[in-house]
C-alpha positions in Angstrom: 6.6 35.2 -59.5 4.8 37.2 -57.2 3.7 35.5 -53.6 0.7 34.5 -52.5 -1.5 37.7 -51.6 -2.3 37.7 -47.9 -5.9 36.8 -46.8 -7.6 39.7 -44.5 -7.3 39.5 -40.9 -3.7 39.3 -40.8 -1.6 37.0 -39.3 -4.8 36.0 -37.9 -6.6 35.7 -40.9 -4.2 33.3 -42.5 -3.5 31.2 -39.7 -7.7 30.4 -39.9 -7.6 29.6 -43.5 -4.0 27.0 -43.0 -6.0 25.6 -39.9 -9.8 25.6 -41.6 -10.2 21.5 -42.6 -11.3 22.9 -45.9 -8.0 24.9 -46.8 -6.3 23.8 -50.1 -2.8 25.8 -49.0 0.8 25.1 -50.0 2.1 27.1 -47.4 5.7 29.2 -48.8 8.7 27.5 -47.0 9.9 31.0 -46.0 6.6 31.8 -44.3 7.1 28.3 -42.0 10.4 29.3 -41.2 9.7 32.7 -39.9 9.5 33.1 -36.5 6.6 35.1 -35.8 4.7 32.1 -37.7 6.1 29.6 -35.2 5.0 31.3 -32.3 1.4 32.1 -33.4 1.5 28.5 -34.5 2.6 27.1 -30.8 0.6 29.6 -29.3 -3.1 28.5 -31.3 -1.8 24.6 -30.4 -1.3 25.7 -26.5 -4.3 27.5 -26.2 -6.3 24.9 -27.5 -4.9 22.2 -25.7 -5.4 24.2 -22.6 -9.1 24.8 -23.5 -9.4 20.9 -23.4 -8.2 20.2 -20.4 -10.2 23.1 -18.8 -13.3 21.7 -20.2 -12.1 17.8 -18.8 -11.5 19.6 -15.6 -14.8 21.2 -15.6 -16.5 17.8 -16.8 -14.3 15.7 -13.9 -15.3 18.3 -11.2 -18.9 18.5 -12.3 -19.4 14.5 -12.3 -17.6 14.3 -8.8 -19.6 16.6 -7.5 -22.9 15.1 -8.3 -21.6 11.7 -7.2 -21.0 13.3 -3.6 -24.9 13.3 -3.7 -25.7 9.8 -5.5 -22.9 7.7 -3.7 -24.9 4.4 -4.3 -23.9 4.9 -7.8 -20.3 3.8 -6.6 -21.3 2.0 -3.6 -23.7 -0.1 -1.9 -24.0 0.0 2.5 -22.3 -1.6 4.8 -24.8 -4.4 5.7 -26.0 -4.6 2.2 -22.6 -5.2 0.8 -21.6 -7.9 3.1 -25.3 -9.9 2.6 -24.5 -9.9 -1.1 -20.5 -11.2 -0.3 -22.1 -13.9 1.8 -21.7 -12.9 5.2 -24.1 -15.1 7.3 -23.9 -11.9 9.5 -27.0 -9.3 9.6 -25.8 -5.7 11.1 -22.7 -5.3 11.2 -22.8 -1.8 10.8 -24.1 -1.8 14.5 -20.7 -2.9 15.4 -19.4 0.6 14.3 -19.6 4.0 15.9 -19.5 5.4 12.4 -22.8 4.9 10.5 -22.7 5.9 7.2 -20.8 3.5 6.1 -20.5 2.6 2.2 -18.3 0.0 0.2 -17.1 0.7 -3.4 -17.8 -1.3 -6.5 -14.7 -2.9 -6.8 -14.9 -2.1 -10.7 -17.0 0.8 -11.2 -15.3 3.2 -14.1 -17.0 6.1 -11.6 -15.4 5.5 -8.5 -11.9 7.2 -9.4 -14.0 10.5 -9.5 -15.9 10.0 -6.3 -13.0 9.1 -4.7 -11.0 12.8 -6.2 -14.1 14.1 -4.9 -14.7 12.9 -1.3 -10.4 13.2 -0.6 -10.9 17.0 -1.8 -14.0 17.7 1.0 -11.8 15.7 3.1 -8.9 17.9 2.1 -10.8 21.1 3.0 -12.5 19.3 6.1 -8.8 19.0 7.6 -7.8 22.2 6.8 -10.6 23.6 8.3 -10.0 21.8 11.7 -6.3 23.0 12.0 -7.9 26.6 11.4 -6.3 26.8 8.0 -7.3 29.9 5.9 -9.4 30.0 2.2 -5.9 29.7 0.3 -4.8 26.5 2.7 -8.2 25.0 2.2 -8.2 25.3 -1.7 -4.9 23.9 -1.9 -5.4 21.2 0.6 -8.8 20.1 -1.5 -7.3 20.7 -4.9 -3.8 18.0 -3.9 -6.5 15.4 -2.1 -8.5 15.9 -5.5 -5.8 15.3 -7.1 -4.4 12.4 -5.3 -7.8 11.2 -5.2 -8.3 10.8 -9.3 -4.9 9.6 -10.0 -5.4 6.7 -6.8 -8.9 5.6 -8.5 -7.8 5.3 -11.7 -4.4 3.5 -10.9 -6.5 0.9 -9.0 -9.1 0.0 -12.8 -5.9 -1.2 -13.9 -5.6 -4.9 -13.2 -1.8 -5.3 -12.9 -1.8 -2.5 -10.8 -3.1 -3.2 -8.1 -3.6 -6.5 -6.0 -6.6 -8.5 -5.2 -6.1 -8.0 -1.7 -5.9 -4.2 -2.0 -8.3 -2.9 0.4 -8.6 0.1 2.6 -11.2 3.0 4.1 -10.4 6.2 4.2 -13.0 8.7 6.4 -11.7 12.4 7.8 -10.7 12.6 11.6 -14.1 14.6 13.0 -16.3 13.3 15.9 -16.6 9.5 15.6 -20.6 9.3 15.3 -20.7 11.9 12.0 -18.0 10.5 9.7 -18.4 9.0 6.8 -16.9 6.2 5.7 -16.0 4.8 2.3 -14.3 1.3 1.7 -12.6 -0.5 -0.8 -13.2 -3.9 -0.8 -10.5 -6.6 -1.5 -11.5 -9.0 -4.9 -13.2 -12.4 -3.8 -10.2 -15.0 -3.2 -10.6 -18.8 -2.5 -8.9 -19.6 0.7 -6.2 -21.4 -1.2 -5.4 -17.7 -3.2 -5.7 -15.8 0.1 -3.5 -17.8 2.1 -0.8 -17.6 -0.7 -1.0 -13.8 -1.3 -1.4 -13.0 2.2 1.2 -15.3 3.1 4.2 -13.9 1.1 5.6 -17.7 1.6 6.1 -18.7 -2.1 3.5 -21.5 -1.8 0.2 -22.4 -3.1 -1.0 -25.3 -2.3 -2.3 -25.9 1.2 -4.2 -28.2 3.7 -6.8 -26.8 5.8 -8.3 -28.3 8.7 -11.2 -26.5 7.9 -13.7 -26.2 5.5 -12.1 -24.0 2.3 -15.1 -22.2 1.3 -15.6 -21.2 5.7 -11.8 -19.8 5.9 -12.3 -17.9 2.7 -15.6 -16.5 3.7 -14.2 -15.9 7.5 -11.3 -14.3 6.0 -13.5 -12.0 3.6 -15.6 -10.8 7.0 -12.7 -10.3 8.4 -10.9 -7.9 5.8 -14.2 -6.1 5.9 -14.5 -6.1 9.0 -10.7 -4.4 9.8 -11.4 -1.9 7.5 -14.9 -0.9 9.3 -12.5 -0.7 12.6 -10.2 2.1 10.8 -13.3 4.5 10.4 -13.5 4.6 14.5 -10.0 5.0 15.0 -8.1 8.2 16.2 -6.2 9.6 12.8 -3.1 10.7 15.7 -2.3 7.3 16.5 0.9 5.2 14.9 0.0 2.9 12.0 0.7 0.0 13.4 -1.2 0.9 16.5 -4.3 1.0 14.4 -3.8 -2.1 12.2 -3.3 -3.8 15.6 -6.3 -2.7 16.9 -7.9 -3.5 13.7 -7.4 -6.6 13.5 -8.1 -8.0 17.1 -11.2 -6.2 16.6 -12.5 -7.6 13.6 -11.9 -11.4 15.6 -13.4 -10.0 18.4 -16.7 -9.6 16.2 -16.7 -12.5 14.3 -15.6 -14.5 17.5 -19.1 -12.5 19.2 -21.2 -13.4 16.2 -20.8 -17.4 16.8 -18.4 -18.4 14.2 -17.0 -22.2 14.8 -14.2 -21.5 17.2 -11.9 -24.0 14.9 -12.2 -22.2 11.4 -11.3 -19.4 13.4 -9.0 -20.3 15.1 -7.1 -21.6 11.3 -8.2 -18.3 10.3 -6.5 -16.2 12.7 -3.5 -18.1 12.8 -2.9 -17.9 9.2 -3.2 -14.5 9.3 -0.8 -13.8 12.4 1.7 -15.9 10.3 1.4 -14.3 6.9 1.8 -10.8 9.2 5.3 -11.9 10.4 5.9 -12.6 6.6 4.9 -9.3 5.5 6.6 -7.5 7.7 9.9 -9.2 7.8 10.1 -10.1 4.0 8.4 -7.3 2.7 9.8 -5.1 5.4 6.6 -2.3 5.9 6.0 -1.5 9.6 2.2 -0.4 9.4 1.3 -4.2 9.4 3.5 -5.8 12.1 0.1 -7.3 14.3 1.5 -10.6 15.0 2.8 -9.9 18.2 -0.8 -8.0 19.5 -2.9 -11.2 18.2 -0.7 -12.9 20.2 -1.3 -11.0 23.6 -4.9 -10.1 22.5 -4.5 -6.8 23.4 -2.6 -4.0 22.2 -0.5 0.0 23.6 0.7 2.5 22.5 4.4 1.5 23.4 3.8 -2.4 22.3 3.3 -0.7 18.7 6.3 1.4 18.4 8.4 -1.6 20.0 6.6 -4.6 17.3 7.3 -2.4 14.2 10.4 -1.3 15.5 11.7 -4.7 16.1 10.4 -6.2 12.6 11.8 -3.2 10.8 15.4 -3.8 12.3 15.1 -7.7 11.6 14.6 -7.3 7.8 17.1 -4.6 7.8 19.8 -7.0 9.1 18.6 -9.8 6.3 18.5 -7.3 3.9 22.2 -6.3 4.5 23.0 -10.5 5.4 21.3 -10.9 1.9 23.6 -8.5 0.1 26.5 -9.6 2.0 26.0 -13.3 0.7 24.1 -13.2 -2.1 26.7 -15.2 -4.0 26.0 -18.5 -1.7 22.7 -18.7 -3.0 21.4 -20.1 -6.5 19.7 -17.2 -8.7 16.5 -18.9 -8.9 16.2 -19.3 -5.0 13.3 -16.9 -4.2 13.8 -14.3 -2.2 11.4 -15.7 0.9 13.6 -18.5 0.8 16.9 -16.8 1.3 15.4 -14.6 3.9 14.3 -17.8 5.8 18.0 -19.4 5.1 19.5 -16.3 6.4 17.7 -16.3 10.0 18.4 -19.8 10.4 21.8 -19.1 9.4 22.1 -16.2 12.3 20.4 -18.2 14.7 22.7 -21.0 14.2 25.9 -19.1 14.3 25.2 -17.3 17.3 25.6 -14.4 15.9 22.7 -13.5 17.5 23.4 -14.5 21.2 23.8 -11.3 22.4 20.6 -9.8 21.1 17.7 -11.3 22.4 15.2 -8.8 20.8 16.4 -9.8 17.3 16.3 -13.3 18.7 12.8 -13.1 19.2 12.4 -11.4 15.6 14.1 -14.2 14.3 12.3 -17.0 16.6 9.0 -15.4 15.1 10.1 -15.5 11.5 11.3 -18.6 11.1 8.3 -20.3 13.5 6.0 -18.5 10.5 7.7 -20.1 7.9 7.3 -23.5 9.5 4.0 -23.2 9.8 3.4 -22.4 5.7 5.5 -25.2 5.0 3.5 -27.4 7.0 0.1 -26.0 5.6 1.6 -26.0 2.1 2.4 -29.1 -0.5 6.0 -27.8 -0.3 8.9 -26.8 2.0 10.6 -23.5 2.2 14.0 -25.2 3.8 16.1 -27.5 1.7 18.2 -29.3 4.4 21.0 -29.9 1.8 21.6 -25.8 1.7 25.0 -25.2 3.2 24.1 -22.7 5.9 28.2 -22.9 7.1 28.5 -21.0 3.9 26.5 -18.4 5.0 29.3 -15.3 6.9 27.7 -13.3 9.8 30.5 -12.5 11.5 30.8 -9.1 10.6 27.8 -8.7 12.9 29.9 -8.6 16.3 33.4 -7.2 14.7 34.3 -3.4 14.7 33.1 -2.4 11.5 36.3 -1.0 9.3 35.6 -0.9 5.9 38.8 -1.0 4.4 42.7 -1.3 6.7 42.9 1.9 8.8 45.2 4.6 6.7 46.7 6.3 9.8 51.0 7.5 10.3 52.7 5.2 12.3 52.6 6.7 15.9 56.2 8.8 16.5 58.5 6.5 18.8 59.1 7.8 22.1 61.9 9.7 22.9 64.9 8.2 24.4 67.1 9.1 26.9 69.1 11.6 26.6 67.2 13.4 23.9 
C-alpha cells in the first residue's frame, strides 16, 4: 500500500493539518518516530507556549502600569484607612514626614501587580541614585518586578502568610517626596494578638484592660510602626529601625491621649512577646525589648541587643540538640527553650557570662509574664532540670580523645 500523499506546504503544511481541531489523521508510526517530526513538533509546542507567556507578560506589565496611576484601586490613605479600622485618631498622617502615604486592601486580587509594579520603579529609582547605567536600571526594575509579583501573590494565599504579616516598603529618596505603601496586618482580638505575637504557646489570657482597647491600641500601633519605617534612613541596621519604630509609634499614641493603663498592658505585652521572638524564633531585625526598656535607642545599643539575643538562642539551640532526649516529644519547643535557660541559670553554667546572663534573665522574666497573663503555665515544676547537661559549656571542647604519638622519652644519660 502506498502512503499517505503529502499535503502542500511541506513539513509545514502537514504539521497545520495534524494540529487543525478539524483534522481526521491517523498519523503513520514511522512519520512520529522520525526525528525531524519531533523537533518541528517541540519546536510549534515551544513557540506557542512562549507566545503565551509574552502576551501574560504584556497583560501583567500593562495592568501594573495603569495601577501606578489609580493606586486607590489597591489602597485607601493613610487617615482614611485607619478611621475605617477604628482609630479614634484623626490625622495621623501629620505625624509622618512622608505624605503620600497609602495602605493596601489586605485582599485585593490586584495588589500583587501593583506591588511588581511599584518594587520595579523602586528598582530603577535605586539604581538611578547609585549612578547605575540603562542596563543596571533594567535589570534592577525587571528582579524588583519580579520579586514584587511573586511576594503579592504568595501573600492571597491564606496559609501562607500570617495575620500579623505587615510591612511598608517606600525607596530611600528625600524624606518629604517618598511614597509610601503599607500592608496592613488582618484584624486580631487581643486574645489572638497576644498569642501570635507572643510566641508563648498560650491562648487564653487575663487583661487588666478592656479587650476590645488593647486590640484596637495594638492595631494603631502596628500601623503606626509601619508609618515610622517610611521616615527612616534605608542605611541604618534592622534592628535599629524596628527599635525606633516601635518607641515611636507609643510615643504617638501616648501624645494622642490614650489611657496611660491600656497602654501601658499594651506595651508591655509587646516588649515581652519581642524577647520571645527573638530568642525562640531567633531573627535579630526584631530584638526592641531592650530600647522600650530605656525609651531611647543608638546605633551601638542596636548591634549590641541583636547581637546578644542572636547568641542566646544560638546556645539553646545547640543546649536543645544536646539534650533533646530529656524532653517528652510533645513538649513544645517554647517550652524546652524556657526549661533550658532555667536549666543554665541554675547550673551556673552561666556565671561567668553576665551578657548571656542578662539574655537569659530577660527570657525567662518574659515567659513569666505570659504565664501569668495566660490560663496556663509554661514551667512544670515536676521537670527534672538536673537532667539537663551544660557542662560542656566551660570544658575545652574535644570532640572525640585526642589521636596524637606518645611524646618520645627523653634521653638518658649516657646516650
Amino acid at each position: 500500500m502506498s502512503e499517505e500523499p503529502k499535503p502542500k506546504g511541506g513539513l509545514k503544511g502537514w504539521l497545520k493539518k495534524v494540529f487543525s481541531r478539524k483534522a481526521k489523521v491517523v498519523v503513520p508510526e514511522s512519520v512520529l518516530k522520525d526525528p525531524a517530526v519531533k523537533k518541528a513538533v517541540l519546536k510549534q509546542w515551544a513557540k506557542g507556549r512562549r507566545k503565551k507567556f509574552f502576551h501574560l507578560a504584556l497583560a501583567s506589565t500593562a495592568l501594573s502600569t495603569v495601577l501606578q496611576f489609580c493606586p486607590f484601586l489597591v489602597s485607601r490613605p493613610f487617615d482614611e484607612h485607619m478611621e475605617k479600622n477604628g482609630s479614634p485618631h484623626t490625622s495621623l498622617q501629620d505625624h509622618f514626614h512622608a505624605q503620600d502615604t497609602h495602605v493596601y486592601h489586605r485582599w485585593n486580587p490586584l495588589v500583587p501587580f501593583h506591588l511588581a509594579g511599584r518594587m520595579g520603579v523602586l528598582g530603577w529609582e535605586e539604581a538611578g541614585r547609585e549612578d547605575g547605567g540603562l542596563l543596571s536600571k533594567t535589570g534592577s526594575a525587571s528582579l524588583g518586578y519580579i520579586l514584587g509579583l511573586g511576594q503579592g501573590v504568595m501573600e492571597l494565599i491564606p496559609f501562607m502568610s500570617s495575620p500579623l504579616d505587615a510591612y511598608s516598603f517606600t525607596g530611600s529618596g528625600p524624606v518629604e517626596e517618598r511614597t509610601v505603601f503599607i500592608r496592613p496586618p488582618a484584624r486580631l482580638s487581643a486574645q489572638e494578638f497576644t498569642a501570635k505575637f507572643g510566641h508563648a504557646g498560650l491562648e487564653n489570657f487575663k487583661f487588666k484592660s478592656d479587650p476590645q482597647q488593647l486590640a484596637q491600641v495594638f492595631y494603631d500601633y502596628v500601623m503606626l510602626h509601619e508609618a515610622r519605617h517610611g521616615d527612616q534612613n534605608k542605611s541604618m541596621s534592622g534592628t535599629a529601625n524596628e527599635s525606633d519604630a516601635d518607641l515611636y509609634a507609643w510615643k504617638v499614641l501616648r501624645a494622642r491621649g490614650v489611657d496611660e493603663s491600656v497602654l501601658s498592658e499594651a506595651a508591655e505585652i509587646i516588649t515581652h512577646a519581642r524577647v520571645m521572638q527573638a530568642v525562640i524564633g531567633g531573627g535579630t531585625d526584631h530584638t526592641t525589648s531592650f530600647s522600650l526598656q530605656r525609651g531611647f535607642q543608638t546605633a551601638a545599643h542596636a548591634h549590641n541587643d541583636a547581637a546578644i539575643f542572636w547568641q542566646f538562642h544560638g546556645m539553646l539551640l545547640e543546649a536543645h540538640e544536646l539534650n533533646e532526649h530529656v524532653f517528652d516529644p510533645a513538649t513544645p519547643k517554647a517550652n524546652r527553650y524556657i526549661y533550658l535557660a532555667i536549666g543554665m541559670m541554675a547550673s551556673g553554667a552561666l556565671d561567668h557570662n553576665p551578657v548571656m546572663q542578662k539574655a537569659a534573665r530577660q527570657f525567662i522574666s518574659s515567659a513569666s509574664y505570659f504565664s501569668r497573663l495566660g490560663e496556663g503555665s509554661l514551667v512544670n515544676s515536676s521537670f527534672p532540670l538536673k537532667a539537663l547537661d551544660f557542662s560542656y559549656l566551660n570544658q575545652e571542647y574535644k570532640p572525640v580523645p585526642d589521636k596524637l604519638a606518645p611524646p618520645a622519652p627523653p634521653p638518658g644519660p649516657g646516650r
